[in-house]
N, C-alpha and C positions, 0 to 999 in steps of 0.2 A: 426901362432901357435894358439892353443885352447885361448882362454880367458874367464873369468867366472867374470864381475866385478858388484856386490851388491850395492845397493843405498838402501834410506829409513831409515832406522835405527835412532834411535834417546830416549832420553828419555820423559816419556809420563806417565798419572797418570792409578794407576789403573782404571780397568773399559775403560780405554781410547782402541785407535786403532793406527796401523800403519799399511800402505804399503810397504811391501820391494819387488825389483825390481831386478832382476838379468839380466845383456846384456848380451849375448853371441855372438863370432863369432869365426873364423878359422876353423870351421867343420860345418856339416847339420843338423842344427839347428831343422829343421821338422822332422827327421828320430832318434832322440836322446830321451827317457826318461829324465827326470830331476827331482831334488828333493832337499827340502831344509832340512838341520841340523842346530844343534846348540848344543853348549857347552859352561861350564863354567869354570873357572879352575880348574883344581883338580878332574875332573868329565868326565865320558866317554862322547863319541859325542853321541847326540841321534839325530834318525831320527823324523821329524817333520811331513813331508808331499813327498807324489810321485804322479807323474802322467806321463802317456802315452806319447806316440808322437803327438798324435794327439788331446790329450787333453781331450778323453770322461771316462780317466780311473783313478779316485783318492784313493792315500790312504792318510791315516794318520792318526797319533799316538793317543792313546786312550786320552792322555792328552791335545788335540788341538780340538777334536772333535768337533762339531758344534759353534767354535768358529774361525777358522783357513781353509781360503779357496784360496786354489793353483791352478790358472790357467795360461796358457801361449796364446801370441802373435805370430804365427808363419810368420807370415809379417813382426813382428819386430822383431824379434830375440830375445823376451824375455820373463822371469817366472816369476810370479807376487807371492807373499805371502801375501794375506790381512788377518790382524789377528787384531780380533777385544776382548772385555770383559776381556783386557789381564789384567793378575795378579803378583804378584810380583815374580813366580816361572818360568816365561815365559825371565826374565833376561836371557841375554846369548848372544854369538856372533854366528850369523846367517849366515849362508854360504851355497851358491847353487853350485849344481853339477850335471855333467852331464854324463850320459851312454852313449855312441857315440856308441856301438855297439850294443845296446837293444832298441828297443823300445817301450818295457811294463818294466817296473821294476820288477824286481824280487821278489817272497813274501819274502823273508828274506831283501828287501831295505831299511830298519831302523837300519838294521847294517851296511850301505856304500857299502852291495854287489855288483857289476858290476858297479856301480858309477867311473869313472876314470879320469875325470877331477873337479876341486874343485876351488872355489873362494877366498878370502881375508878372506871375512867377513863380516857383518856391526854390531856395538853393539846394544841393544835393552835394555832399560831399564826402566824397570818397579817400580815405587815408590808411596808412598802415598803423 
C-alpha cells in the first residue's frame, strides 16, 4: 500500500533551518506530484509547497517564498522541504502528500486538490 513517512522535523531557533524529508513507496513514485502542507491546531491546513513529477515545476505559498525550497529524489523515492530563515509563524506539523494520478499539481494545490495520499506528519518548531 501507498506510504508517505516524514523525517526532519524538530525544534530550531529562529532565523535557524531545517530539512524535512518524505519516503514514499507502494505506487510510482516518478509519475506522482507531491506537495507539502502544514497545520496548526485550530487552523485550516495550508498548502506550503508543490512540484511536478519530474521535478522542473514548483509552487509555493506566498508566505514560504524565497525562503522554502521543494525538490525531490526520484531514485530514492523521496520529497525534500529545505526551509531555511524560518520564523516563529512557520510552527506547525508538516505533512507530505502525493497525487498518484497527476503529475503537475493542480493551480488550486494549496487547498489538498487532487492530493490523495497524505503522511503522519513531522512537528516543526520555531522559537526564540
Amino acid at each position: 500500500q501507498v506510504q508517505l513517512v516524514e523525517s526532519g522535523g524538530g525544534s530550531v531557533q529562529i532565523g535557524g533551518s531545517l530539512r524535512l524529508s518524505c519516503a514514499a513507496s507502494g505506487y510510482i513514485f516518478s509519475s506522482a506530484s507531491m506537495g507539502w502542507f502544514r497545520q496548526v491546531p485550530g487552523k485550516e491546513r495550508e498548502g506550503v509547497a508543490a512540484l511536478n513529477s519530474g521535478g522542473t515545476g514548483t509552487y509555493y505559498a506566498d508566505s514560504v517564498k524565497g525562503r522554502f525550497t521543494i525538490s525531490r529524489d526520484n531514485a530514492k523515492n523521496t520529497v525534500y522541504l529545505e526551509m531555511n530563515s524560518l520564523k516563529p509563524e512557520d510552527t506547525a506539523k508538516y505533512s507530505c502528500a502525493a497525487s498518484t494520478s497527476f503529475s503537475t499539481p493542480a493551480s488550486t494545490w494549496f487547498g489538498g486538490y487532487r492530493f490523495n495520499y497524505w503522511g503522519q506528519g513531522t512537528q516543526v518548531t520555531v522559537s526564540s
